[in-house]
Structure formats: structure tokens, C-alpha cells
C-alpha positions as CSV (number, residue, x, y, z in Angstrom):
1,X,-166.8,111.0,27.1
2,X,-163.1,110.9,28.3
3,X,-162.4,108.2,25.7
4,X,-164.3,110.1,22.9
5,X,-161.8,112.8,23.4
6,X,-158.8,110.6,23.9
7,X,-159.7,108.9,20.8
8,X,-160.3,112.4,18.7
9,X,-156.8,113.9,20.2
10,X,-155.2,110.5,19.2
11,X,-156.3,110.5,15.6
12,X,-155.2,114.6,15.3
13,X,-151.8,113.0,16.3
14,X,-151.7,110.6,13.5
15,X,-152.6,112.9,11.3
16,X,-149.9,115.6,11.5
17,X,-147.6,112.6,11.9
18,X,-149.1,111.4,8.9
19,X,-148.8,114.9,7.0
20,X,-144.9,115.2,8.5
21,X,-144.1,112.4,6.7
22,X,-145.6,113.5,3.5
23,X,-144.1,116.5,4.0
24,X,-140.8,115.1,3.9
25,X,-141.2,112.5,1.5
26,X,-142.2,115.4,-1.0
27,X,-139.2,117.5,0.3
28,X,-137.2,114.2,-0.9
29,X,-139.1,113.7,-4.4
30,X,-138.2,118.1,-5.2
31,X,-134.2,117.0,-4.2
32,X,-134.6,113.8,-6.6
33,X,-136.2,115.3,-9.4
34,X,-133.8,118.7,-9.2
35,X,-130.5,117.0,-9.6
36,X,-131.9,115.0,-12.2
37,X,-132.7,117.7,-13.8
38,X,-129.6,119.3,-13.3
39,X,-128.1,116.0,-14.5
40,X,-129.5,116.0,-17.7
41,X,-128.7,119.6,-18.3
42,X,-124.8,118.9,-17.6
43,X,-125.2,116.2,-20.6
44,X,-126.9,118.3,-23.0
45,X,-124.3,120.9,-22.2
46,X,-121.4,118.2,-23.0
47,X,-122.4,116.8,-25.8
48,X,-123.5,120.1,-27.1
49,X,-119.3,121.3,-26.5
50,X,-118.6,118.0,-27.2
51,X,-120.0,118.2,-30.8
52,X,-118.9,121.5,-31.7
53,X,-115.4,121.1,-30.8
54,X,-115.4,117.5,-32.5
55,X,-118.0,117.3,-34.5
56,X,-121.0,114.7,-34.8
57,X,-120.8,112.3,-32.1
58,X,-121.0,108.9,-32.2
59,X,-123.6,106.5,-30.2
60,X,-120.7,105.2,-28.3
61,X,-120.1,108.6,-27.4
62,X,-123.8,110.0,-27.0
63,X,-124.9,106.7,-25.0
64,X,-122.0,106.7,-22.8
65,X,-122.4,110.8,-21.8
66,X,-126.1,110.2,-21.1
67,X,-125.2,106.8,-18.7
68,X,-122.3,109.3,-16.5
69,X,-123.0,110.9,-13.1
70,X,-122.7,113.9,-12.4
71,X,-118.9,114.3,-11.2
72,X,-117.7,112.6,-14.2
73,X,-119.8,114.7,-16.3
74,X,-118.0,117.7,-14.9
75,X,-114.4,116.3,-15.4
76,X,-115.6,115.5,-19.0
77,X,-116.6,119.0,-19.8
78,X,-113.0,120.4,-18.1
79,X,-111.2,118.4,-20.5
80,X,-113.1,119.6,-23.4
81,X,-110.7,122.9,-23.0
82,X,-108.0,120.5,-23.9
83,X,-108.4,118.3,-25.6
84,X,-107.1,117.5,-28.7
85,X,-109.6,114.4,-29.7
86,X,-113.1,112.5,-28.2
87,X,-111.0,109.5,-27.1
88,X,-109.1,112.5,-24.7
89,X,-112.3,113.6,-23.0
90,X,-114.1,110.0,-22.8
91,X,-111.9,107.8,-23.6
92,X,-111.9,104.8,-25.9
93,X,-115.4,103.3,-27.7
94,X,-115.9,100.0,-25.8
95,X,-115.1,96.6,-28.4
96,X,-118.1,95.4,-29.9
């Protein structure tokens, strides 16, 4: 009977270790998936002030804004203030 209990009390223990883990796993996956999201709204922004102050962007321009992280999306968009061309905020198209 002892072990019968033992064994129940033992697998209750895994289990809400189990569901702690979970628990922050998914805690994780919502910090992943928010500054993604918030990633991908900085880029829309920028190329949204990018094309209004400069007009239609090129690929170049578009594929290199989408590839950027976060920081350097921010000191892009600063530099839109003052900029006086594309090549000012992002620099040069690379050679193809």
C-alpha cells in the first residue's frame, strides 16, 4: 500500500514538473513571437517613411530592411529625419 502511494505522490511530482516546464517554454514562445512581431512592425514602418520621403524603393532596399534587426532598424528610421538620399539611411546597394 506504502508503495502505491509513493508511486501516486511520485508521478503528481512529474507532473507539475512536467506542466512548469511547459509553462515556461510557452512563456518563451509569447517573448519570441512578440518581438517578432514588433520586428516586423518597425520594417513596415521604415519602409513605409522610407518610401514616402524617397519614393519607391528598390529590392535592394526592401530586401535589406526586411533582413535588419531590430537596433539597426531603429538607427535607420532616425536617420530618415535627415537624410537627404536612400544611400544616407541604408547605405550603398551591394555590387551584383
Amino acid at each position: 500500500m506504502e508503495d502505491t502511494i509513493t508511486e501516486k505522490v511520485n508521478g503528481i511530482k512529474d507532473i507539475f514538473e512536467e506542466y512548469e516546464m511547459a509553462e515556461a517554454a510557452y512563456a518563451n514562445w509569447g517573448d519570441m513571437y512578440k518581438n517578432e512581431g514588433r520586428q516586423e512592425g518597425q520594417a513596415e514602418l521604415l519602409v513605409r517613411l522610407l518610401s514616402r520621403r524617397f519614393g519607391p524603393l528598390p529590392k535592394w532596399a526592401e530586401t535589406r530592411v526586411g533582413k535588419a534587426k531590430s537596433a539597426q532598424l531603429e538607427k535607420w528610421a532616425d536617420a530618415v529625419l535627415d537624410a537627404s538620399s536612400l544611400a544616407e539611411v541604408l547605405g550603398k546597394p551591394d555590387p551584383s
